[in-house]
Structures are given as C-alpha cells and as structure tokens.
KEPA-179645 format. One line per 4 residues: number of its first residue (from 1); their letters; for each residue x, y, z of C-alpha. Coordinates in Angstrom, 1 decimal, decimal comma, m for minus. Last residue first. Layout:
NUM> A> X:Y:Z; ...
***
This chain:
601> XXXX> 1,0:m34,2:63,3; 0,2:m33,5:60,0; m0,5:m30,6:58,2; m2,9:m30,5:55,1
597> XXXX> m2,9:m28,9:52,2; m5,3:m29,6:49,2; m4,7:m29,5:45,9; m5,8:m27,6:42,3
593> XXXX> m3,3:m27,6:39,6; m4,2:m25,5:36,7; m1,1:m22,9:37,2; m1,1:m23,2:41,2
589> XXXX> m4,9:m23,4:43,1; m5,8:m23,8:46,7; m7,9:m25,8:49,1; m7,6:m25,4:52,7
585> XXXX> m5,8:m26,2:55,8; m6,7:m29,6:56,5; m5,7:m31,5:59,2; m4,6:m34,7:59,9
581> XXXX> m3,7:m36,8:63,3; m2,3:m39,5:63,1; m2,9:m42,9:64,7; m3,0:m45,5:61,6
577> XXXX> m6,7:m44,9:60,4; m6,1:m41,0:60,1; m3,1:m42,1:57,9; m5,5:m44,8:56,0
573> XXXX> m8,2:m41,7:55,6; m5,8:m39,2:54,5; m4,6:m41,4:52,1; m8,3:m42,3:50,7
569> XXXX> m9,0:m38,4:50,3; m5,9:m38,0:48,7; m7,1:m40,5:45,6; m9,9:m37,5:44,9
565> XXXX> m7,4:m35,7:43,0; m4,1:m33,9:44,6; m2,9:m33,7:48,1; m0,1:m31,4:49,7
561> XXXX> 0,8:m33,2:52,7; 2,6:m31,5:55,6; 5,6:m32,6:58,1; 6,3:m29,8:60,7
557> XXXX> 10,0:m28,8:62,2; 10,0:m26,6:65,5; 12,7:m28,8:66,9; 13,1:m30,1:69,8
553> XXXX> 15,5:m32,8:69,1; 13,3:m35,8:70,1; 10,2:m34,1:68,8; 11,4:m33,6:65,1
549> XXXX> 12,7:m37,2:65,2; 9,1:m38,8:66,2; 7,5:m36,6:63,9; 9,7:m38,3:60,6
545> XXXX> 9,3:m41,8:62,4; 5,5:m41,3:62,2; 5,8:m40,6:58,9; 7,7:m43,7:57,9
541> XXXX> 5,3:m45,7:59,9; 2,3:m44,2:57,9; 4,0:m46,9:54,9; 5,9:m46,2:51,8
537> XXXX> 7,4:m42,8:51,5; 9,8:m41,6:48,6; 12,2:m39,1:48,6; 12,6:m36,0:45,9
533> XXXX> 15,6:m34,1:45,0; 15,4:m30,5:44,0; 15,3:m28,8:40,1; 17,1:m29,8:37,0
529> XXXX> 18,6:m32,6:38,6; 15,4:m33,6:40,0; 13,0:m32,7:36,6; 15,3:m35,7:34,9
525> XXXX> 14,6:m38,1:37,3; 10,9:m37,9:37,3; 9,6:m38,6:40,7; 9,0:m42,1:42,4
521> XXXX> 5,6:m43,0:44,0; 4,5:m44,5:46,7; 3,8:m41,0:48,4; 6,4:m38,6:47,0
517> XXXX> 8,9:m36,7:49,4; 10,1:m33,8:49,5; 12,3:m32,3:52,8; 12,6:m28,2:52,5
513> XXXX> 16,1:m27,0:52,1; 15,8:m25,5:48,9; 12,8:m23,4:50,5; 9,3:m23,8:48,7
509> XXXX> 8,1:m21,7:45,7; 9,8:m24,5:43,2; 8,8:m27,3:45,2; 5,3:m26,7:44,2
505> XXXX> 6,0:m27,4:40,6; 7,9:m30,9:41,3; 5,3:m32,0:43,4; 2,7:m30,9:42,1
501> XXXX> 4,0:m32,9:38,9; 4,8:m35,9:40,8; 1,5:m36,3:42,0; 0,7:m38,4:45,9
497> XXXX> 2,6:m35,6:47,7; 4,8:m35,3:51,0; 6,3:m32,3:52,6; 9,0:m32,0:55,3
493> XXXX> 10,0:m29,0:56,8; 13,2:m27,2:57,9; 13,1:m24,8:55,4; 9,6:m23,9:56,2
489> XXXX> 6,0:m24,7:55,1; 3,6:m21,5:55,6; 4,8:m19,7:52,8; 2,9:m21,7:50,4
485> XXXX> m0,1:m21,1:52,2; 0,4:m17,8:51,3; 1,9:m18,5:48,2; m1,5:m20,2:47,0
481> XXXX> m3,3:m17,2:48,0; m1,7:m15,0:45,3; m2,2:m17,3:42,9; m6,1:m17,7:43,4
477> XXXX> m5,7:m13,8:41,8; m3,7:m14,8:39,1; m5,3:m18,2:37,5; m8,4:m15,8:37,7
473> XXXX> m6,9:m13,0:35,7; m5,1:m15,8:32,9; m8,5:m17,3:33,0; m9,9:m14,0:32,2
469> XXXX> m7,7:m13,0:29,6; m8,0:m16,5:27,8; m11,3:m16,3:27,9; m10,7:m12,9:25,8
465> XXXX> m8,6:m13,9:23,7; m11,0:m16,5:22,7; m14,0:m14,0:22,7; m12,0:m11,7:20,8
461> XXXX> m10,7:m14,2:18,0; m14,2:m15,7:17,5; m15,8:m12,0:16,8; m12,8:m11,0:14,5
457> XXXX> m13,3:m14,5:12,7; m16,7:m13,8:11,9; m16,6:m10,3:11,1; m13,8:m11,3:8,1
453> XXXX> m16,7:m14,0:7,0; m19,2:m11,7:7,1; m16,9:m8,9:4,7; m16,4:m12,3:2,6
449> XXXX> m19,6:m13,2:2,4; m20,5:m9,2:1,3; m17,4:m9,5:m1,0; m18,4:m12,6:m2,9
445> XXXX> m22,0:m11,3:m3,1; m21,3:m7,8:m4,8; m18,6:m9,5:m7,3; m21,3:m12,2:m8,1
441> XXXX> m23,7:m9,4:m8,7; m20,7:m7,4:m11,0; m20,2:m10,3:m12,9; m23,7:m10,8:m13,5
437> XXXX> m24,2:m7,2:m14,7; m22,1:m7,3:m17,1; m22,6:m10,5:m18,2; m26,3:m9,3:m19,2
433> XXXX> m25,0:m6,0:m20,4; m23,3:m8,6:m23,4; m26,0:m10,3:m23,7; m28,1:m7,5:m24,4
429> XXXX> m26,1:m5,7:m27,1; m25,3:m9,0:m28,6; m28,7:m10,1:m29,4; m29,8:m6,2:m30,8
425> XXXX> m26,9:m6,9:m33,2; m28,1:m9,9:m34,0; m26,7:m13,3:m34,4; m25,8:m14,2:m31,0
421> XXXX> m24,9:m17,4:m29,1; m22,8:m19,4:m31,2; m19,9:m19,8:m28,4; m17,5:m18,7:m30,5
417> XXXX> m19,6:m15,8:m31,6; m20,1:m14,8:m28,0; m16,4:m14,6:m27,4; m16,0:m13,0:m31,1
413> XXXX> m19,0:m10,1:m29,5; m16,9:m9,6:m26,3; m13,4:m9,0:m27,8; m15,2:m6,6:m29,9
409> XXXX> m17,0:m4,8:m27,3; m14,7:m4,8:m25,3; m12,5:m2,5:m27,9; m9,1:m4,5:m29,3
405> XXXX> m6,2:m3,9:m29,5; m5,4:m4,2:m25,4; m8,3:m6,7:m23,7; m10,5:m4,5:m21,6
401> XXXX> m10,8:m4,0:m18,3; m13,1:m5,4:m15,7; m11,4:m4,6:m12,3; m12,6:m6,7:m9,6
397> XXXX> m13,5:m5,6:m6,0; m11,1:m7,3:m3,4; m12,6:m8,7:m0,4; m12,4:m12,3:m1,8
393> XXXX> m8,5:m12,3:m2,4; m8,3:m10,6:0,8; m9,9:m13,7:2,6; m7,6:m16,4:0,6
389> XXXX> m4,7:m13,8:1,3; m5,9:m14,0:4,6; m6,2:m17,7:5,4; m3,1:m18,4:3,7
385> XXXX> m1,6:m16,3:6,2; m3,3:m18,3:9,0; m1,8:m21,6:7,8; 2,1:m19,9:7,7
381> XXXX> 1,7:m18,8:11,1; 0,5:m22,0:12,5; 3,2:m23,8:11,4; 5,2:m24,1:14,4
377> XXXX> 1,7:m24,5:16,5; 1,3:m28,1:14,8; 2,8:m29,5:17,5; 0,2:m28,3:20,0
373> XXXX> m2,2:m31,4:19,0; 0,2:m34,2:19,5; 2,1:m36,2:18,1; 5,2:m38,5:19,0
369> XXXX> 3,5:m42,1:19,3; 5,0:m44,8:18,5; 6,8:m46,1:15,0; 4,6:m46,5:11,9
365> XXXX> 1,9:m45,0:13,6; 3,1:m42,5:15,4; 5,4:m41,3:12,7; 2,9:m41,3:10,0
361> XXXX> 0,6:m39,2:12,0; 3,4:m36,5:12,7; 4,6:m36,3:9,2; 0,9:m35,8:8,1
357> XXXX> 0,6:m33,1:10,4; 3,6:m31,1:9,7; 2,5:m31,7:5,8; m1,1:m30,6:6,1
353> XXXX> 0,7:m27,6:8,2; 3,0:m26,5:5,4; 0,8:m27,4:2,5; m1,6:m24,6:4,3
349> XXXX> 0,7:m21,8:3,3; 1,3:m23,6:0,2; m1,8:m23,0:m1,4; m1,6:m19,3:0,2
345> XXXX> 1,7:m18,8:m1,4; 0,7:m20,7:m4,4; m2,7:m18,6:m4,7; m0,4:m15,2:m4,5
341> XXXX> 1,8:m16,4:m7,4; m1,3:m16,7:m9,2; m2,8:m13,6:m8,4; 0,4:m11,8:m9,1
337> XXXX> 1,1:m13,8:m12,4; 0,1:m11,5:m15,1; m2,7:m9,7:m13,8; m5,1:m11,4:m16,0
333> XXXX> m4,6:m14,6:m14,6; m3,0:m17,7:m15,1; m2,3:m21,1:m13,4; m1,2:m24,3:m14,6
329> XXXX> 1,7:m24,5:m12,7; 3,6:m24,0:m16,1; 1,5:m21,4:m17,4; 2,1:m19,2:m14,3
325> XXXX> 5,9:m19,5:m14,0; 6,4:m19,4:m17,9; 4,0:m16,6:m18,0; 5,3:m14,3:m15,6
321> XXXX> 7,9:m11,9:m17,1; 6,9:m12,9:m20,8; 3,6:m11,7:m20,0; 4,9:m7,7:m19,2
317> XXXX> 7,3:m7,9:m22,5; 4,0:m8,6:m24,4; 1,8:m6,4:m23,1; 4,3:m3,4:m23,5
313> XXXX> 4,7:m4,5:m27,1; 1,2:m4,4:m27,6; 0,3:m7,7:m29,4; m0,5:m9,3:m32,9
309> XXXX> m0,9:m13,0:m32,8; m4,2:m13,4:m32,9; m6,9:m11,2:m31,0; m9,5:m14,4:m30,9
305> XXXX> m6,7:m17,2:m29,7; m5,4:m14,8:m27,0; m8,8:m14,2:m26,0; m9,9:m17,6:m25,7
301> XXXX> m6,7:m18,7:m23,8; m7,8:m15,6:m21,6; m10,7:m16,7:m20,6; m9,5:m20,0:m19,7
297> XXXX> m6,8:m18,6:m17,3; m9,5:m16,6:m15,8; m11,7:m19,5:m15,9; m9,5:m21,5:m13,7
293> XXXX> m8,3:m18,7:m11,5; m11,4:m18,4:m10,4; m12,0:m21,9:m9,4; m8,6:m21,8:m7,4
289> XXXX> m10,0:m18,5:m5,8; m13,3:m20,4:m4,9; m11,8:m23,5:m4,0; m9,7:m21,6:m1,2
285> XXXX> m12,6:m19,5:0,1; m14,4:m22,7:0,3; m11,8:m24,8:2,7; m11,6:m21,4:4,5
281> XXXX> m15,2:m21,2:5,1; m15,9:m25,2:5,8; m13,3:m24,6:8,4; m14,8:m21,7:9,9
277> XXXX> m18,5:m22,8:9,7; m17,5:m26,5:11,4; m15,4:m24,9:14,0; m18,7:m22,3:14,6
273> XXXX> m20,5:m25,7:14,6; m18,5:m27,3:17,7; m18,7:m24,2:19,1; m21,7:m23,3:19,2
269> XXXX> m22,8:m27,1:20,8; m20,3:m26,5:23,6; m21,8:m23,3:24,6; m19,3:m21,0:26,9
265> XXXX> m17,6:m20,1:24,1; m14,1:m20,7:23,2; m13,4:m21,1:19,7; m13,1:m24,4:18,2
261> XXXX> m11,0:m23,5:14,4; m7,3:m25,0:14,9; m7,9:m27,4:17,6; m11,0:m28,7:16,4
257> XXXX> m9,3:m29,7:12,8; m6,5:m31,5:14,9; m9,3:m33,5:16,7; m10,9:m34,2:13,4
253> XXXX> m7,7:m35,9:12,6; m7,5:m37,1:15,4; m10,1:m39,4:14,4; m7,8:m41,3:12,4
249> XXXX> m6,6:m43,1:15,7; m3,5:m41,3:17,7; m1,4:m43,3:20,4; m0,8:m41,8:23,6
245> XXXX> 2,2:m39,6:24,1; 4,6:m40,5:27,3; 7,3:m41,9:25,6; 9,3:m45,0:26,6
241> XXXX> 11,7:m47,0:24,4; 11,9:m45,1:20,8; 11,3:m42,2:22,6; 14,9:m42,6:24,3
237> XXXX> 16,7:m43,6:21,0; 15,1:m40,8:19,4; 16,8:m38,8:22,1; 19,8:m40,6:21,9
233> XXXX> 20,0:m40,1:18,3; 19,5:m35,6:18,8; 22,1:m35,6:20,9; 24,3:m37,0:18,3
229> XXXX> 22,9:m34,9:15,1; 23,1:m31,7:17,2; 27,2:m30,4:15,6; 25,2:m32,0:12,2
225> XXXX> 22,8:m28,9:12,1; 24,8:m25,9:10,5; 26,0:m28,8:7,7; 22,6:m29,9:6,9
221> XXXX> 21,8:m26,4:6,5; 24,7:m25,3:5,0; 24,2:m28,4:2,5; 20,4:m27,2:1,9
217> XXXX> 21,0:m23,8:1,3; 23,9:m24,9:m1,2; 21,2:m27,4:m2,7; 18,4:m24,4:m3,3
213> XXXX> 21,1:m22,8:m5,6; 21,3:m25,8:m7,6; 17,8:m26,2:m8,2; 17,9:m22,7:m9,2
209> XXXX> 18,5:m23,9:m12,9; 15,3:m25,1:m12,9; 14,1:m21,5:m13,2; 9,6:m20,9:m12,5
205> XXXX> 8,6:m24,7:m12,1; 11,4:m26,5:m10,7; 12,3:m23,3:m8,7; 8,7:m23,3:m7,1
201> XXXX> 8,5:m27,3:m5,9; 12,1:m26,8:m4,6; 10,4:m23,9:m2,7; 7,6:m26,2:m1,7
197> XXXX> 10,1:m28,7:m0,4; 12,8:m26,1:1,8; 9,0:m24,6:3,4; 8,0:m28,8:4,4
193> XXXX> 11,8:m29,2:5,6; 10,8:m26,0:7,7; 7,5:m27,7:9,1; 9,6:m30,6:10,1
189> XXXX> 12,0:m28,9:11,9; 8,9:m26,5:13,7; 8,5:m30,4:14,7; 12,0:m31,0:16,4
185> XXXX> 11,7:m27,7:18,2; 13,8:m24,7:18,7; 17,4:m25,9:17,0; 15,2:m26,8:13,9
181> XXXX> 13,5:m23,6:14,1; 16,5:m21,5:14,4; 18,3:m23,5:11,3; 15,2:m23,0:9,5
177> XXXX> 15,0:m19,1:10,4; 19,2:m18,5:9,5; 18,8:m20,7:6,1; 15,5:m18,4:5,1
173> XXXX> 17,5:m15,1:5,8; 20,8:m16,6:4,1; 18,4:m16,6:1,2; 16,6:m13,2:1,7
169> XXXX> 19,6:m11,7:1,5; 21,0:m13,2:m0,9; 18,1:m12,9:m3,6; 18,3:m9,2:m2,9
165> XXXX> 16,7:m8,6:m6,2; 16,5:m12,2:m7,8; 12,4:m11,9:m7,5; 9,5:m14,7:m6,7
161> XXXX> 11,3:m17,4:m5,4; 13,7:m15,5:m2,8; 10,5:m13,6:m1,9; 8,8:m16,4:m0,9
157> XXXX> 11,5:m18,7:0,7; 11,4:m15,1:2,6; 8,2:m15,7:3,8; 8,0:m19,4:4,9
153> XXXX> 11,5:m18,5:6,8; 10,1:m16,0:8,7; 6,4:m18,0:9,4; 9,0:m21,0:10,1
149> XXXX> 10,8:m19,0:12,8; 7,7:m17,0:14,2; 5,9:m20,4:14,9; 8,9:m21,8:16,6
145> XXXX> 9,7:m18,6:19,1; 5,8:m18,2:20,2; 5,9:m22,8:20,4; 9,1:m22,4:22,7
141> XXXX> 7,1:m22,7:25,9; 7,1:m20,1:29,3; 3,2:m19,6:28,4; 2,4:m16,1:27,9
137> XXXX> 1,6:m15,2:24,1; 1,3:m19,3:23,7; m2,3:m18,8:25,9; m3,6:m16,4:22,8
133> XXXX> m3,2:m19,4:20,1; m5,4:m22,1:20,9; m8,1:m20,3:19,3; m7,7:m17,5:17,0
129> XXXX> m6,1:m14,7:19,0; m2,4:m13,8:18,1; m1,9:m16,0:15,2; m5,2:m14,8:13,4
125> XXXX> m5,0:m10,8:14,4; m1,6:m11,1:13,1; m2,5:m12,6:9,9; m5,8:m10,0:9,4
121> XXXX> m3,4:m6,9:9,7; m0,7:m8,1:7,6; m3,1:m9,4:4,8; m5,4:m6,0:5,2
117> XXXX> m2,4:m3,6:5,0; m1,4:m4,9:1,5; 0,0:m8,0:m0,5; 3,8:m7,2:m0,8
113> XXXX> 4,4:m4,1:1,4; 2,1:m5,0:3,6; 3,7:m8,9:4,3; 7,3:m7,6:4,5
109> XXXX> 6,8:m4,3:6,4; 3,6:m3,6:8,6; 3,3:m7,8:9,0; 6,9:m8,5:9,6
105> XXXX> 6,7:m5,9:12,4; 3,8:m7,6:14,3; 5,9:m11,0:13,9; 9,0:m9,4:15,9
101> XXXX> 5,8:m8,4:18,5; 4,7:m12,0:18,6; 8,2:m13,0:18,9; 8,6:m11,0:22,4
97> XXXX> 5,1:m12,9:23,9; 7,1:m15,3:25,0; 10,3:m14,0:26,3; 7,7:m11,9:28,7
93> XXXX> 6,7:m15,0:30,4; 11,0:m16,2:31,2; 11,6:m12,6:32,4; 8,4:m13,2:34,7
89> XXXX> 9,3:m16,4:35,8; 13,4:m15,8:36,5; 13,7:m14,0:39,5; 14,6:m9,9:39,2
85> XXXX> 16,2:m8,9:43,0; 19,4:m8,2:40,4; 17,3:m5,8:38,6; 19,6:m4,6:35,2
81> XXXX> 22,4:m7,2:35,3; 18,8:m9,8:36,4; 17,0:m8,6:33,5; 20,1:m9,4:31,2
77> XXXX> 20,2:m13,0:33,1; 16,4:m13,5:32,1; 17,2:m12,3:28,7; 20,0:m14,8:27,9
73> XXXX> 18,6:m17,7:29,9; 15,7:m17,3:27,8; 17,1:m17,3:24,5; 19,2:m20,2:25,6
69> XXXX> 16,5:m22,2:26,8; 14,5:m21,3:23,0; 18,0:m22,6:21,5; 18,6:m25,8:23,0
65> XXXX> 16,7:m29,0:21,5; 13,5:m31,0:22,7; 13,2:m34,3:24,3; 15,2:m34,1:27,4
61> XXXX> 18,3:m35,4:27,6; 19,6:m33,6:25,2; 18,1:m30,5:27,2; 20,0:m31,6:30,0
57> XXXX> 23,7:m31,5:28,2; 22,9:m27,5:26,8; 21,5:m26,1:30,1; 24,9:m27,5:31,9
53> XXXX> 26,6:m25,6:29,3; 25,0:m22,3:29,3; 25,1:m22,8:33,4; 22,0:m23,5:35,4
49> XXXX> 19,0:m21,6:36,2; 17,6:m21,0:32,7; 17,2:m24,8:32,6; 14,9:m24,9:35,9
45> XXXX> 12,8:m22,2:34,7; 12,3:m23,8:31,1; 11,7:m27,2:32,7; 8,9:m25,9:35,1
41> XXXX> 7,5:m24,3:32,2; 6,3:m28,3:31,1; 4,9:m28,4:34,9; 3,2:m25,7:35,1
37> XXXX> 3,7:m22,1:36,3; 2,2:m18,8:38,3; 4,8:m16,0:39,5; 2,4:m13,4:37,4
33> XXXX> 4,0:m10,5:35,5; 3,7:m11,6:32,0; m0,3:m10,7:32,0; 1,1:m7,3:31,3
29> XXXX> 2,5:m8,5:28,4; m0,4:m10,1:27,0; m2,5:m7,2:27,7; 0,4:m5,3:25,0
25> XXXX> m0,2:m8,2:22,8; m4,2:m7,6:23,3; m3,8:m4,2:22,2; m1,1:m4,5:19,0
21> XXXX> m3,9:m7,3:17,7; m6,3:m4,8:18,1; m4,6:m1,9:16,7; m3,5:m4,4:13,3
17> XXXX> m7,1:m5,5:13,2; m7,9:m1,8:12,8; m5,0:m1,2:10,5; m6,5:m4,1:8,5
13> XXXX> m10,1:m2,8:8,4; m8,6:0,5:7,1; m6,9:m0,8:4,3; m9,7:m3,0:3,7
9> XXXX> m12,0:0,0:3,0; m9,6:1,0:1,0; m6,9:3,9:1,5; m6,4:7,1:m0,7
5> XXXX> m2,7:7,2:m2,3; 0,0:8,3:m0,1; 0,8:5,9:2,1; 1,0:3,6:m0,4
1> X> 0,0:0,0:0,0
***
C-alpha cells in the first residue's frame, strides 16, 4: 500500500485488526508478570537456572533441542544485570510474547508491502487470538519462538522465489530461520523441511536452474545442524523406548481440525458448529479463488486465440515476465502472475501444516506415538496467512478491463460468436449488459460473504482472547493465595505428595532446604537434577518416624501433605486410620493444579 494514495476499505479494516492485535499483545504482556507455572514451564525455569553448558547436556536429555532455553537464559540474566532482585518467571513470560511483537513488524513491512495492510493486519489478528493461540503469548514454551521462525522463513523462501533482487539476503535469511527452528523444536524442523520442499517445488517450475542454488541452502543447512545430530539419536533412541504420548486413531484428525477452528464459548454445541462454519469457510474461500483462476486462465486462452498473434509491445514484455511460471503451474490470470503467485503462497501456506501433520501421524503410527495437537503451533503462522490472502482475495473488488487492441465490445462479440450465441446486433447488445451485470452481482455477493466471514473471525478471535484474559486473571488472583499457604511450610519442613507434577511445581516456591517426598511414588529423574531431590514414603510408619525425630530434638519442624485428585481423600483416611492426626488447611490453586494442604502431626 501507499501511504499516499487514498486507503480502501480494507486498508482500514486491516490497520484496525493491526490496533487490536497490538492491544491484546500489550494485555499479554502485562499478563507476564504473574509467578504462576506448570509443569512443562517448570523445565524452562529450571534450565535457565544453570550454566549455558549445563543447560545444553540436560536438554539432550530431554526431548527438545537448545535454542528457546538459551534465548531465555540470555534475557532473564540481562533482566537480572539490570534488577538483580529480578527471579526468572516473569523474564521467562515476557520472552514469550517477544516473537509476537517481531511478527507484528513482519506484517507492517514484509507482508504490507507485498500483498497490502489487510493481509498483515488480518494474519496477526489470526496467530495472536484464534483459538489455541492467545495462551502461547504467555506460556514459558518455545511454540511463540517456533511459529515466528518458520512464518520467517516461509516468507522469505517467498520472496527468494519470486524476485533475484536481494536474492542473498533473503536466502541466508530463510537458512538462518530454518536452522532457528530446527534448534527450537523438532517439529517447527519438520515444518521447515516442508518450506525447503515447496520452494524446490517453485524453482522447478519458475528456473530449474535454481535447483542448484536451493542445494547450497540445503548443505549449510545440513552442515549448520550436524554439531546436534548426536544428541539428537539418543533422544530418538529414548522415545523409541518410553514416551509419554498416547497413540492417535484417524479421528485425530478431526481432533486436529478442532484445535485449529473451536473457539471458546461457553456453549459447547456453538462451538462445535462455529469450528465447522470456519473450516468449511476457509476450505471454500480456497476453492473459490482456485475456481477463479481456472476461468480466468481459460478466458484468456480464448482471448489470445481471438486477437491473434499481434500484441502491444508493453503487453507482451509484461507476459513474458510471468508466464512461464504461471503457465507451467497451470495457473493464469489477467494480472500476469500476481494472483497466481499469490494462490501458491496461500496453497502452500496450508501445504506446510497438512505436511507437519501428516509427518506427525505417519510417525506414530509406523513407530510410537510423537504427536500431538500443539505440535502443529510451528506452522501455524504460515496456515493463517493463507487464510488472509484467501480472505483478501475475496474482499477485493474486480477490475473489468478490456483486452489491449481490441474494444470490449469486440473482444466480447467474437467470445459470443464462438460460443454461437448471437446473431443480431440487438442479441449482442443484451448479452453482453447481461454478463455485465452478473459479474458485477457475483462481485457484490463474494465480498458481502467475505466482509461476514472477516466479522466472523474478528468476533471468534475476541471472545477466545478474551477467555484466555480471564482465565489468565483468575489463575492470578487464586495465585496469590497459594503462596500464602505456600509460605507456611519452612526450610526445615518435610512435605509429602501423591502427584509428581505438584510436586515438582510446588517445590519450586518452597525453600531449597525443605524435605520432599512422593507418596509410593517415584519422581521424574530428569525434573530432580534440574530442580530438588525428591524421597519416597511407603508406609504411615515412615511418617511417624519423621514426627518422632522432630520431637526428640526439639525442633519446630512440621511434616505437611499437599494432596491432589480424589485419591488424597483415601490417604488421608488410611493415615487418620494409623494414629495421626490430619488437618486440613484449605484448598488452593497453582497454574491448573488444584490441591489440598494438610498438616500432620
């Protein structure tokens, strides 16, 4: 768009969905400053404790590779040089919401400047508050990060296949984001390697002699990547063995579909059929830009074949630019191949995430299990972008112009010819208004559905953002009771649990010195070298023994039980049954786990 021409109607629609999404990512960062965490962000609070090195051997024993712990060891040891009394939660919550705002300037620069204010707008709204998306703006995972490295790389694989000017650039651009995702998350990985394909796909059509250039990006790749190849074996070799992902049936794939397009409603039943109306939406939008550019190619075959061989030199040089690229992907359009070129992107947008999945599906079935729903985050970005060049595609009002060397009319009246359907002057004169006029209906009705469809998605993005808000807000006020009671257990304490993840999340608010111990139960061992230790307890003698020992050396130290699920009702019950005495001190909320505490004596 230029700023200095007069702006559309979508050019103000996207600016508005740009101050919105700019809103809620500013809420989103004020949401940062909460102590509140789970048990996957246990593990990115743990690694930023230790040392760059020590952070770089537990991760490869973990599941996932380095970079996203590094990024927030990096900024959480900044904040700390700044405001030494800083911890490490709320540096490690605002880390996530920073690739959001990197995204926001991709979408006022690269994406405006190439298809206009209403794509960039509409693509931030998407990844920032369509469903599932708005809790990733906080959470302490590396989804934010993976999501804007393939989007990055997905767009400047673009612009690498669509012009040689700054062709560098933009390649070691797409190397530097692939190698960043692939050092983020193994599936943002396979989402790149799905980016590296369709841009093969794109030199073999457009300049085969490319092919070449898209192996050098390849080998650095490949090369960048080997120094991770070991760590990344024994991980396999791990998952291979024991993996905690239950197996996936084909009707996943629904469940993948609901993932993507359920908003968050308080009726279940509206939004089981809003995810229908959204999916059947985009799957339509899609068909009816491919349709279009169907008869527009068509149209034009006719048109060449009518006007001969005789052309405008300005026409001429203008289709040679595009037309081996459009003719050979058997697409064309009047506007030489912008609209074409356009339909790939978006075409391939959603290739990205089809791919992600179908790499994920075929693994757990042909191996184990290794999917699940939030792996297809990574290449979210690159799915909602299709999305709104799909939707802009629809908004925009169409240009009928006529054919260069020859009058409308004339072009119009050999079209009818062909098709034998006038032989009067009088005939012609009203068939011709007659397409006229249903062009410009169809015109009228595609961009009312799509101006619906566009109020559609802004209405599902706000209420999902804004559940999110609010349980965000509730998560934080329960928080603030939950130290409290936190605060009551002291460093010379004992506490015992009957979940390993409460457990291993609760520990983090107590004292280092603070006794743990699980109920029957052993503890991850990876979370304990990250973290604290933790015991285990057998039999109500144990307890008594740890009371006994407290009393004999006069000490003030208590033993307390921080239960979870209806099972701690039944262990209260056998201790209450073996002599001692339990009392509950209330219910309480951390992250999404709610417990009981109780003090036993």
């Amino acid at each position: 768009m230029n700023f200095r021409e007069k702006m559309t109607g979508r050019d103000i629609a996207g600016f508005a969905l740009l101050g919105l999404s700019l809103i809620m990512l500013c809420r989103s960062v004020m949401l940062c400053f909460s102590n509140d965490i789970w048990y996957d962000e246990l593990f990115t609070v743990g690694l930023a404790e230790h040392s760059y090195g020590e952070l770089v051997r537990l991760t490869a024993a973990d599941v996932h590779p380095p970079l996203y712990y590094c990024i927030v060891k990096l900024f959480s040891d900044l904040c700390k040089l700044i405001m030494p009394e800083a911890g490490t939660i709320i540096p490690a919550k605002i880390v996530s919401v920073l690739p959001y705002f990197i995204l926001l300037l991709y979408a006022v620069t690269f994406i405006r400047k190439r298809f206009g204010m209403f794509v960039g707008g509409m693509f931030l709204f998407c990844v920032t508050a369509m469903p599932q998306l708005s809790a990733y703006t906080v959470e302490m995972r590396m989804y934010g990060w993976a999501l804007l490295f393939v989007t990055a790389a997905f767009l400047h694989a673009y612009a690498l296949n669509k012009s040689y000017v700054n062709y560098s650039l933009h390649g070691a651009a797409l190397v530097l984001y692939g190698l960043a995702a692939a050092y983020t998350q193994y599936f943002a990985c396979v989402a790149v390697v799905m980016v590296y394909l369709f841009l093969l796909l794109a030199f073999w059509l457009r300049d085969g002699r490319r092919i070449r250039e898209w192996l050098l990006y390849v080998a650095v790749s490949v090369i960048c990547y080997v120094p991770w190849l070991s760590a990344l074996a024994g991980q396999l070799g791990e998952v291979s063995e024991n993996y905690w992902i239950l197996p996936l049936t084909w009707r996943s794939l629904g469940g993948c579909v609901k993932f993507l397009m359920k908003p968050a409603f308080t009726d279940e039943r509206v939004n089981m059929v809003l995810a229908v109306i959204l999916s059947a939406a985009y799957l339509g939008i899609w068909c009816r830009w491919l349709l279009k550019l169907y008869h527009s190619r068509r149209e034009r075959g006719i048109k060449r074949e009518i006007q001969g061989t005789v052309k405008n030199p300005k026409t001429e040089l203008r289709e040679k630019n595009g037309r081996d690229h459009g003719e050979r992907a058997g697409l064309w359009t009047t506007d030489a191949a912008g609209t074409a070129e356009r339909f790939c992107l978006a075409t391939a947008g959603v290739g990205v995430l089809a791919g992600l999945v179908a790499f994920g599906f075929a693994a757990s079935f042909l191996i184990r299990p290794v999917f699940v729903y939030r792996y297809m985050i990574p290449a979210a970005g690159c799915f909602w972008l299709g999305f709104a060049l799909c939707l802009n595609e629809m908004l925009c009002k169409q240009k009928w112009t006529k054919g260069e060397g020859d009058s409308a009319g004339d072009i119009d009246e050999k079209l009818c010819k062909l098709n034998g359907k006038f032989h009067t002057a009088e005939n012609r004169l009203v068939d011709r208004h007659n397409i006229s006029a249903r062009n410009m209906e169809r015109d009228i009705i595609s961009r009312v559905a799509g101006i619906l469809l566009a109020l559609l998605v802004v209405i599902v993005g706000l209420r999902d953002y804004r559940a999110f808000m609010g349980e965000e807000e509730y998560k934080i006020r329960l928080m603030a009771e939950t130290e409290k009671a936190l605060a009551m257990i002291g460093p010379q304490d004992s506490v015992l649990y009957n979940f390993d993840q409460v457990q291993a999340v609760t520990g983090y608010y107590l004292p280092g010195t603070t006794a743990r111990f699980l109920w029957r139960a052993e503890g991850e061992k990876l979370i304990q070298e990250i973290t604290s230790p933790c015991g285990t307890v057998e039999e109500p003698e144990e307890l008594r023994e740890i009371l006994d020992t407290a009393r004999e050396k006069e000490t003030e130290k208590s033993l307390w039980f921080i239960g979870s699920f209806n099972s701690r009702e039944d262990i209260v019950r056998e201790w209450r049954g073996a002599g001692l005495e339990v009392e509950e001190m209330g219910s309480f909320l951390l992250e999404r786990y709610w417990f009981n505490l109780y003090k036993i004596s």
